[in-house]
Each structure stands twice: as structure tokens, then as C-alpha cells.
N, C-alpha and C positions, 0 to 999 in steps of 0.2 A: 384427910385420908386420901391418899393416891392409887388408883385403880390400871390397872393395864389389861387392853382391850385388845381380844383375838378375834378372827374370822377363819371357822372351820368348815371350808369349802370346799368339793371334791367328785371326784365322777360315782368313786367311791370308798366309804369309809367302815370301819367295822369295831365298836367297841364291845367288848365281849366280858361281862365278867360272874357266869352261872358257864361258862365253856367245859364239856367234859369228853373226853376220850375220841371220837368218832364225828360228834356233833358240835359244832363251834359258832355258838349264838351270838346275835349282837345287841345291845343295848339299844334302846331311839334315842338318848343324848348321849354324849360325849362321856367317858365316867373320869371320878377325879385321879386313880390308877395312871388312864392313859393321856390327861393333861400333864399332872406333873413329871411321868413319863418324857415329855416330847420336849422340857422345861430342860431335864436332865442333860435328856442326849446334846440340846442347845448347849449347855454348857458343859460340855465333854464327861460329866459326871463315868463313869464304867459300872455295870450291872451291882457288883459286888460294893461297891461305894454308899455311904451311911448317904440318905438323902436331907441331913440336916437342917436348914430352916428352910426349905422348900417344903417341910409337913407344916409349917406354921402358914403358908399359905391357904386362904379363904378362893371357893371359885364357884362364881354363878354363871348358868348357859342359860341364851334364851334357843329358844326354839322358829328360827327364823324363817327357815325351810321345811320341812317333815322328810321330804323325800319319801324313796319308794323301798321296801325289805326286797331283796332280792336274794335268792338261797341258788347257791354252786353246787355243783354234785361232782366230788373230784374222784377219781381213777387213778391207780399207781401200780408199777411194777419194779421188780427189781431192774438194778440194770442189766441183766441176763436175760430178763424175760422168764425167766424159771417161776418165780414167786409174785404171786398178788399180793399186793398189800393191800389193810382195809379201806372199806368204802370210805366216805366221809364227805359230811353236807357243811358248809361255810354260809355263811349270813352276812349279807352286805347292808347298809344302809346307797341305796343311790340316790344321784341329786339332792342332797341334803346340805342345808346352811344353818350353821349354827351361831350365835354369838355368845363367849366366853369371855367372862370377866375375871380377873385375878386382881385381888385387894391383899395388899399387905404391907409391908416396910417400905419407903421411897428406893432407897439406897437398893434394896434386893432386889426391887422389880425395876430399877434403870438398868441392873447389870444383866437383868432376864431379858429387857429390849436389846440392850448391846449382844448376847450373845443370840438373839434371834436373828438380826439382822446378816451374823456370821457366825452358824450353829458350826459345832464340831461335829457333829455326827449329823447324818439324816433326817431331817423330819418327817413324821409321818401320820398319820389320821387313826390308829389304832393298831394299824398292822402294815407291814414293810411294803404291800404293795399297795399303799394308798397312801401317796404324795398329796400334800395341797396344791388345790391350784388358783391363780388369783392370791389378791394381797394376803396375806396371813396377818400381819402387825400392823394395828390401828392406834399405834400410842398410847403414852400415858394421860390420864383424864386426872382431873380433882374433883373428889367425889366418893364416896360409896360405889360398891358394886351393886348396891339397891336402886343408886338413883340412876348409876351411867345405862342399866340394861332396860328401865323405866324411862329416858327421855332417849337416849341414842336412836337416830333412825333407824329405820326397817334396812336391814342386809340381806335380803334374799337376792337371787338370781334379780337383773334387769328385767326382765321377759317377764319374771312373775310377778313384778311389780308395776309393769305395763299393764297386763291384765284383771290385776288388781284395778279398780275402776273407783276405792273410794279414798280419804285423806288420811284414813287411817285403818290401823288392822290390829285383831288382838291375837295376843303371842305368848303361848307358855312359858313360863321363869321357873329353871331347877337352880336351887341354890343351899349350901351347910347351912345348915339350922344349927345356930350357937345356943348355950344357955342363954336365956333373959332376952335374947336378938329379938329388937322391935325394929329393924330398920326395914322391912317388908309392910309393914301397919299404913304405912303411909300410900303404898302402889294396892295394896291386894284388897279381893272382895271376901271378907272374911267366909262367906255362901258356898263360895267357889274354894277357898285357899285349902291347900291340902297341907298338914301338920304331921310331924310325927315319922315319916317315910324312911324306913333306916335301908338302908344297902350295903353292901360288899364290897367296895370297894376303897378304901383307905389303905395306899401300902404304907407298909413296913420295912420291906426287902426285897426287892431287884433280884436277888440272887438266884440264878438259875438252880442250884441247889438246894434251895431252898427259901421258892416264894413264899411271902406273908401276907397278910391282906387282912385289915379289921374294918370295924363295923361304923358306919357314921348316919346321921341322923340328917335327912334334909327336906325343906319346905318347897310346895309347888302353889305357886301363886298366878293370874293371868296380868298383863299388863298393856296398854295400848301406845302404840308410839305413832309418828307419822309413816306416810310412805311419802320417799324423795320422788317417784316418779308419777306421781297426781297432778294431773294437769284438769283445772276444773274446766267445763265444756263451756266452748264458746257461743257468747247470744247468738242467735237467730236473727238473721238481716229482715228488716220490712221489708216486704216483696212490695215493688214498684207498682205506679197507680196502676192501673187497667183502664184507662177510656171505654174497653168495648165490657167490661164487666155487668152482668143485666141485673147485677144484686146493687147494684154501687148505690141506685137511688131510695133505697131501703135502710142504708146507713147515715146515721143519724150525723152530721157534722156542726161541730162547735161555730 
């Protein structure tokens, strides 16, 4: 099984898929709508376009970063000035890293590397004004998406992984729940593992006239990887004799 590895990293990102009229939510991981989405544009697909074995694509995120919700309050007018148009609140995910895993066909996901490296269209974090920044494409891996998001090092920010102070860290796994799929059994604390999770977000259809979007079932497991930036602390030097030390003669020497 060959797995392809993304890093979704950004100042700011916004995955939305409960979004209605006035109010525009966002998701805390990435949904699989605005992955295969961003897979599309890569490969010039156009809105109206059947997204053919890209639904047969599998995709697990880990949750590298959480980042912070950050809500927009936007204000509009015609361009005359004559007419208000309505209020409306926007929901951002900021500083957030996520790691995303695509498992599927070798051959489909070499040509999703090729066209990532030279999208046809813009990439973007869920919404047009939220570029990646930093590498995006971490190559092809051999493996499951179970094991590469279970042993892959920690992607977060530098800085938060400087801070980070131990060799390792535990880190949310959203991933499809297939029928019979035991390949999670192996990473998860069945105490913890969350079963069952269905969502909204499986498209169907692109088409601005008519979006579709069905139902998909997915598991949340924790898993511990390293951190690259663990530097375990160095000894403590023996502090040199003291001649004038007035304890010295109290210590016992071999």
C-alpha cells in the first residue's frame, strides 16, 4: 500500500462543512470535501467535472497543531454605498498544522504528487484566502495511512516543538472508518478510540448549481510519535574541588 503525505500549514485556514447563510463555521480538522477539493484544483479538474477515482481515495489527518478559532465579523456595502448588505461572522482555524494522509492506487497518487508539485489551479486551506505556507508535499511513503500518521514525526511549528521539552507527544488521528478496517487496532487505546463518528462531508458534486455532499463514517484514535526537536538535557559538570570548602572534611573519601 503506498500512502501520500501532506502538511497543512497556514496563518490561516478554514474548513467549514455545517456553513449556513450569514454564519460560516469551521471545522478543527481539515474535512475530506476540502482535501479532495484541493487534489482536484491540483489537477485542473473544473467544478462541474465528475471527480472520478479521487472518491476512491482513503484520508487520515493527524492533528499536529490545534491552533487557535478566530471569528471575522465582516461588513459590506453596495458599491454605491446605497445598500448594506448582511452582517456575517467567518471562522478561522489560526496557526494550525495538520498532517494528512492519502492512501490509495500507486499510479493515482504519483500523478496527485506530479500535479501538486505544478497545480493547475491554486491551492488553498479551505477557502481562497488561505494559501499554504511551508512545504506542502512530503512524498510518497510504503505503508498504510495507519502506520505512516503512527510513526511519522511530529510536524508542528519549530518553535512549538522547541517548547515541547519531552521525546515525545500524543496527537489526535481523524481517519474513514471502512467496513471490517482493523488497521487502527494496532496504534489506538481502544478506552480512548472514538468509533462510529459519521459527518458531512463526502462530495459528490462540485457543481456550483448544484453541491452534493453525503455521509461518511470516521474513527478518532490518539497516537504518540517522536518530536525531531528533543534535545535531551546535558549532564551537569562536577564543580571543581574547593580547597577552602569547610564541609570537605566531613566527606567521606574512597
Amino acid at each position: 500500500m503506498t500512502t501520500l503525505l501532506l502538511r497543512f500549514a497556514a496563518p490561516l485556514q478554514s474548513w467549514g462543512t455545517s456553513s449556513r447563510f450569514t454564519r460560516r463555521n469551521t471545522d478543527r480538522v481539515p474535512s475530506r470535501s476540502g482535501i479532495l477539493g484541493m487534489l482536484a484544483a491540483a489537477q485542473g479538474l473544473q467544478r462541474t467535472d465528475p471527480l472520478g477515482r479521487l472518491l476512491d481515495l482513503r484520508i487520515g489527518v493527524r492533528v499536529d497543531q490545534a491552533g487557535q478559532l478566530q471569528r471575522d465579523f465582516q461588513t459590506a456595502r453596495t458599491r454605491d454605498g446605497s445598500t448594506s448588505m448582511p452582517l456575517s461572522y467567518r471562522f478561522y482555524l489560526a496557526d494550525a498544522v495538520f498532517a494528512v494522509a492519502v492512501e490509495g492506487e500507486q499510479a493515482l497518487l504519483e500523478s496527485l504528487e506530479r500535479a501538486l508539485r505544478s497545480p493547475v489551479f491554486p491551492l488553498f486551506l479551505g477557502r481562497r484566502s488561505c494559501p499554504p505556507a511551508g512545504k506542502l508535499l512530503h512524498g510518497l511513503h510504503e505503508g498504510t495511512l495507519h502506520e505512516l500518521l503512527a510513526q511519522h514525526p511530529w510536524m508542528a511549528s519549530p518553535w512549538v516543538q522547541r517548547r515541547h521539552r519531552h521525546a515525545t507527544i500524543d496527537l489526535d488521528v481523524i481517519v474513514d472508518s471502512a467496513a471490517g478496517d482493523e488497521g487502527a487496532s494496532a496504534y489506538d487505546d481502544p478506552q480512548h478510540a472514538e468509533d462510529g463518528i459519521v459527518v458531512r462531508d463526502d462530495p459528490i458534486s462540485f457543481d456550483p448549481r448544484e453541491r452534493q455532499y453525503g455521509w461518511r463514517t470516521v474513527r478518532r484514535y490518539p497516537v504518540t510519535v517522536p518530536n525531531p526537536a528533543h534535545r535531551p538535557p546535558a549532564p551537569s559538570p562536577n564543580p571543581p574541588d574547593d580547597p577552602f570548602d569547610p564541609m570537605a572534611a566531613f566527606v567521606e573519601t574512597a
